[in-house]
C-alpha positions as CSV (number, residue, x, y, z in Angstrom):
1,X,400.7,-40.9,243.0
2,X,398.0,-40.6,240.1
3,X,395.3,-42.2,240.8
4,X,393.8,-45.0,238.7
5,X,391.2,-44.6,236.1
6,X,389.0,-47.6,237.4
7,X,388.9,-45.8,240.8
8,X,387.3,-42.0,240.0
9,X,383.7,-43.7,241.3
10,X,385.4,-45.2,244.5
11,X,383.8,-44.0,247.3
12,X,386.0,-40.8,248.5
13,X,388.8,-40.6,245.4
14,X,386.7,-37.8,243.5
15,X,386.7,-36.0,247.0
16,X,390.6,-36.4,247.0
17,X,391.2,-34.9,243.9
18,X,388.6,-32.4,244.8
19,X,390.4,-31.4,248.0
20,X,393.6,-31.4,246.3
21,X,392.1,-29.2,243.3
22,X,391.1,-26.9,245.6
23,X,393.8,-26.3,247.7
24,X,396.2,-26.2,244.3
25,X,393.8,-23.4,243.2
26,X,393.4,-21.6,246.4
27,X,397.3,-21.6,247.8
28,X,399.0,-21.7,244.5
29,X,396.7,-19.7,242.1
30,X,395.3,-17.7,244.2
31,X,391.2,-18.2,244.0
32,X,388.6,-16.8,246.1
33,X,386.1,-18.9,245.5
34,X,385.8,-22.4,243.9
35,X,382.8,-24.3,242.5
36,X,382.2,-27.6,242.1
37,X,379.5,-28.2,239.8
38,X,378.1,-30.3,236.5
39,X,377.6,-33.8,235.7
40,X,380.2,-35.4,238.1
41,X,377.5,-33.6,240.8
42,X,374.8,-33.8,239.6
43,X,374.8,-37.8,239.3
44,X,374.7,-37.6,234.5
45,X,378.0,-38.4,234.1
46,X,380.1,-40.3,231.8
47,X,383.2,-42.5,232.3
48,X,385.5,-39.8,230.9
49,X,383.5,-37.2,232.2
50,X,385.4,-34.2,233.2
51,X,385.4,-32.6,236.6
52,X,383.8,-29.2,235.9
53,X,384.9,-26.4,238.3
54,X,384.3,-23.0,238.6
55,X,387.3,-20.2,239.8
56,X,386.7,-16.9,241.1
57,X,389.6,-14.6,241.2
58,X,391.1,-11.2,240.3
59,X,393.2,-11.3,237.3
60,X,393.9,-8.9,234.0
61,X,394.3,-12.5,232.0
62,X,392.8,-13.5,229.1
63,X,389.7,-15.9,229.6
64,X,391.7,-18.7,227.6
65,X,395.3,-18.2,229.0
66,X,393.5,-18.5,232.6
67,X,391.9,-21.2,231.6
68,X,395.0,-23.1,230.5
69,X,396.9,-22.0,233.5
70,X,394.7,-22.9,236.3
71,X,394.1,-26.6,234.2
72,X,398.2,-26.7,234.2
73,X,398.3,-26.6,238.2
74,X,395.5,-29.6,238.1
75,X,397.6,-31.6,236.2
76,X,399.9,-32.6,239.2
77,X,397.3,-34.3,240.7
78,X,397.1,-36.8,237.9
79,X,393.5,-37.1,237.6
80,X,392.0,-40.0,235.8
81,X,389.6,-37.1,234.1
82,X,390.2,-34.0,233.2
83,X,389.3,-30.5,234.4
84,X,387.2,-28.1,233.2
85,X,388.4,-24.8,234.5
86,X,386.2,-21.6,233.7
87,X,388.0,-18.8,235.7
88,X,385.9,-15.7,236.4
89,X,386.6,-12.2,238.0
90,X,384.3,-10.9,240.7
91,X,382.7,-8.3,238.7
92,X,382.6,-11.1,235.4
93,X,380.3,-13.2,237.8
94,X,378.2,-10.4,238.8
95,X,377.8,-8.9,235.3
96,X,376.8,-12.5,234.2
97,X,374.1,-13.4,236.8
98,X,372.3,-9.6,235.8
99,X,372.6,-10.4,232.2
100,X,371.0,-14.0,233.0
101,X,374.6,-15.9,231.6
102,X,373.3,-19.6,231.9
103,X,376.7,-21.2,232.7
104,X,377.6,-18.4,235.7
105,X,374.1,-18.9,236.9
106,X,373.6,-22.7,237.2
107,X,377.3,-23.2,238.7
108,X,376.5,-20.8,241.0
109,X,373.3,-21.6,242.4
110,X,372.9,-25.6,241.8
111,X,376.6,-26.0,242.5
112,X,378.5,-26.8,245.5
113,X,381.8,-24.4,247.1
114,X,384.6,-26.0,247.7
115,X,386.1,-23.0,249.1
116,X,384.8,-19.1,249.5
117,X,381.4,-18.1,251.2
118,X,378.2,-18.9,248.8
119,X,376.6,-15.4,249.2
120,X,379.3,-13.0,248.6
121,X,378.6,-14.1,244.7
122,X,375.0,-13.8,245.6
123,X,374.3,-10.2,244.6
124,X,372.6,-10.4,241.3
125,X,371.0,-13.6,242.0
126,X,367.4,-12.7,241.5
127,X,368.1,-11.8,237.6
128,X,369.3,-15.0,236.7
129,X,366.5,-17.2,236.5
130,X,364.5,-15.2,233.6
131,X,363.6,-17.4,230.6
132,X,364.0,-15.2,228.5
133,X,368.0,-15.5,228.7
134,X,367.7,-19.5,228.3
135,X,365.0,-18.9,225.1
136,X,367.4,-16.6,223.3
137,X,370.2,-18.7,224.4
138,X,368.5,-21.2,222.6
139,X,367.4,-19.4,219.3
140,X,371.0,-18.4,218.7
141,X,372.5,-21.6,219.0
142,X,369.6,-22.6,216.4
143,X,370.4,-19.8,214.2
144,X,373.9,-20.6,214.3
145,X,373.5,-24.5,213.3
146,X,371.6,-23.7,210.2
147,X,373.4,-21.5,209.1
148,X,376.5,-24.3,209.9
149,X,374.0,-26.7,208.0
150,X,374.1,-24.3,205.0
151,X,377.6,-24.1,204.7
152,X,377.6,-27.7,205.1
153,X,379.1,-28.2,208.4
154,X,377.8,-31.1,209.7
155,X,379.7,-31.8,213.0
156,X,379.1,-27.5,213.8
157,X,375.4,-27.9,213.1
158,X,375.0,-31.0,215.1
159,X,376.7,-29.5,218.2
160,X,374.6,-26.5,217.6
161,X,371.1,-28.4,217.6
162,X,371.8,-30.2,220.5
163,X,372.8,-27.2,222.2
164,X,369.7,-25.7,221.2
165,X,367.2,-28.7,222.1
166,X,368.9,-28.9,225.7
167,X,368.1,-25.1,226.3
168,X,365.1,-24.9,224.8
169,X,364.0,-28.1,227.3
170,X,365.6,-25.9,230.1
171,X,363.4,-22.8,229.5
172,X,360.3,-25.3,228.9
173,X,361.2,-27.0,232.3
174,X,361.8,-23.4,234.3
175,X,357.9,-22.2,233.4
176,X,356.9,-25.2,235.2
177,X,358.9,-24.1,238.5
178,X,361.8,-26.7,238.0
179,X,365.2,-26.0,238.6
180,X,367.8,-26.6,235.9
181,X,370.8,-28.2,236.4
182,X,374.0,-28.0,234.6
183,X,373.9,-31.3,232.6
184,X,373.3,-32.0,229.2
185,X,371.8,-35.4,229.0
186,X,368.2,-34.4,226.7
187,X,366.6,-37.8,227.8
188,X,366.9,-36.7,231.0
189,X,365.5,-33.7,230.5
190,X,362.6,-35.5,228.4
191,X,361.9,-37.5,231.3
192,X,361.2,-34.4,233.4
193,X,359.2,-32.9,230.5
194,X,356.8,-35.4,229.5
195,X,355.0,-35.7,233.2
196,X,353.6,-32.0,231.9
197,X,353.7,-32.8,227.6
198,X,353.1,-36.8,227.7
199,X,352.6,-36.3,223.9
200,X,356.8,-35.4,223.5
201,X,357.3,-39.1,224.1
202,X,357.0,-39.7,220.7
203,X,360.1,-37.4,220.5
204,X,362.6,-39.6,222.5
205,X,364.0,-42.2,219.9
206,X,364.5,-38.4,218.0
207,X,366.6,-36.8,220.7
208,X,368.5,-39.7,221.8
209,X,369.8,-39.8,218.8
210,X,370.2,-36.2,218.6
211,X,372.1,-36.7,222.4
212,X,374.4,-39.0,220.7
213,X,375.3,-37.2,217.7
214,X,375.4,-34.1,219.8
215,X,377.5,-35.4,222.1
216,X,380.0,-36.6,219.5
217,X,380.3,-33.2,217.5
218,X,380.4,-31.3,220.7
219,X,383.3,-32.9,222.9
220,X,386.5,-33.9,220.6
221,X,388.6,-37.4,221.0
222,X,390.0,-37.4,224.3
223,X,392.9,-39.8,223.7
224,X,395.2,-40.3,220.7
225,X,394.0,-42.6,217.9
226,X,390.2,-42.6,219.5
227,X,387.9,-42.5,216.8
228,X,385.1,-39.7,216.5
229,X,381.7,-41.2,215.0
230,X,379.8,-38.3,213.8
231,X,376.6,-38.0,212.0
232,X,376.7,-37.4,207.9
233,X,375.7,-34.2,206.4
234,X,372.2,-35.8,204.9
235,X,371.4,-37.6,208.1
236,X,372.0,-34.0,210.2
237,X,369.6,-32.4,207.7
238,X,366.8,-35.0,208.0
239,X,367.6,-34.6,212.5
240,X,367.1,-30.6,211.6
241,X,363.7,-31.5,209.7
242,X,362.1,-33.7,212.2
243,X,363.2,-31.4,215.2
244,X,362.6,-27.8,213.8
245,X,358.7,-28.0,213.5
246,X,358.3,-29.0,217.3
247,X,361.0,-26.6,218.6
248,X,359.3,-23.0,216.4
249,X,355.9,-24.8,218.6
250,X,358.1,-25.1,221.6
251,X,359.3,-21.4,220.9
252,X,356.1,-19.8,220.5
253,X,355.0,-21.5,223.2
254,X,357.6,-20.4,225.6
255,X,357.2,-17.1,224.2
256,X,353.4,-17.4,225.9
257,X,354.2,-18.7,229.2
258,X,357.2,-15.6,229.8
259,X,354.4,-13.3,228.8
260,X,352.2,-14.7,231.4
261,X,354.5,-15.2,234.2
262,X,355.5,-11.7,233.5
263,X,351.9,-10.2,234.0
264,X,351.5,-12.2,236.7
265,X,354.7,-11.3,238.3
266,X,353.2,-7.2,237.5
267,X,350.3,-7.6,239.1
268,X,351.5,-9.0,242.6
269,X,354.1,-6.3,242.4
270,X,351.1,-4.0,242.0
271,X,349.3,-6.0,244.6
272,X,352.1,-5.6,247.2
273,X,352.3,-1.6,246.4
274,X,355.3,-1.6,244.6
């Protein structure tokens, strides 16, 4: 019987749908390991948040099409939220934690299994926390929303800010020795920022707004007839020209701090006789 939308925060339903997610994905799709991770865990999430997962199984499939089959098994359960299904192959997840893939990474290691041992996926761990992967994470997402901006694309250069902002907080946050989570709430990240920049409270009305509008451009109406309210074109420009002078100081600054931690990192290596 589905269960009902007013329940998903009852104590113990989200672990029923859980259980029965997993053992749809593990008996009937065939998954070797399954990760529970994002905003539903980490304690960010909204109403209609979806249940993010993470599958990890053998298959010649196209990402998309094992996507869309592994979230049409889920749909038996009838889930008050929806699922969020990336499935992954072995070697996929392993090729994304040495390459520093910030999705692979943060399910992985702030995540929790559902089902399938933790460190057989465990291999290319130390790679993945390098800040350079989450600072040109961020650059391309900023690239890519101005040029959105200049082909007047308000909703893709919106999505594409807040993207930006929210890794560029990450990599800021990582130099300082705190581990990121997979959420995408930039308040909460300024909250964890300004104990080390007090002066980026000034930013906050900024990026709330720039969390709201983000938000809106980067998930689509969930339900039929549910209205979208998205930013304008001249109000994204004017976001773009209060944020962009603070995040090229945020970059070069970020560029600093990897230079450091990398000399740093040379010089115990050199210390230990490596």
């Amino acid at each position: 019987m589905p269960v009902q939308s007013v329940d998903i925060q009852s104590p113990g339903v989200l672990e029923k749908i859980l259980s029965r997610a997993t053992e749809i994905l593990v008996r009937e799709y065939g998954a070797s390991h399954v990760v529970f991770h994002g905003s539903r865990l980490f304690g960010d999430p909204y109403p209609d948040s979806d249940i993010d997962l993470l599958v990890v199984k053998e298959t010649d499939r196209e990402p998309m099409k094992r996507t869309h089959e592994a979230e049409d098994l889920l749909r038996k359960i009838g889930s008050p939220v929806s699922f969020d299904v990336q499935v992954w192959t072995p070697a996929e997840v392993s090729q994304g934690l040495s390459e520093g893939q910030t999705y692979v990474g943060v399910a992985l290691f702030n995540g929790r299994f559902l089902y399938g041992k933790e460190e057989e996926l465990m291999a290319a761990r130390e790679y993945f926390y390098n800040i350079k992967h989450w600072l040109k994470d961020a650059r391309e997402h900023l690239d890519y929303g101005k040029f959105s901006l200049g082909r007047d694309n308000e909703i893709g250069a919106m999505d594409q800010l807040f993207q930006s902002t929210e890794r560029y907080l990450k990599a800021f946050l990582m130099t300082k020795g705190i581990k990121v989570e997979m959420v995408h709430s930039l308040p909460g990240l300024l909250d964890q920022a300004v104990k080390h920049e007090p002066s980026w409270e000034s930013l906050r009305e900024t990026l709330e707004i720039t969390h709201k509008w983000g938000r809106a451009c980067h998930y689509p109406p969930r339900q039929e007839g549910e209205v979208r309210i998205v930013p304008t074109l001249p109000e994204v420009k004017e976001l773009y020209e209060k944020l962009d002078p603070w995040l090229k100081s945020l970059d070069w600054t970020l560029e600093r701090s990897i230079e450091s931690l990398e000399k740093n990192r040379e010089k115990k290596n050199q210390g230990l006789g490596y």
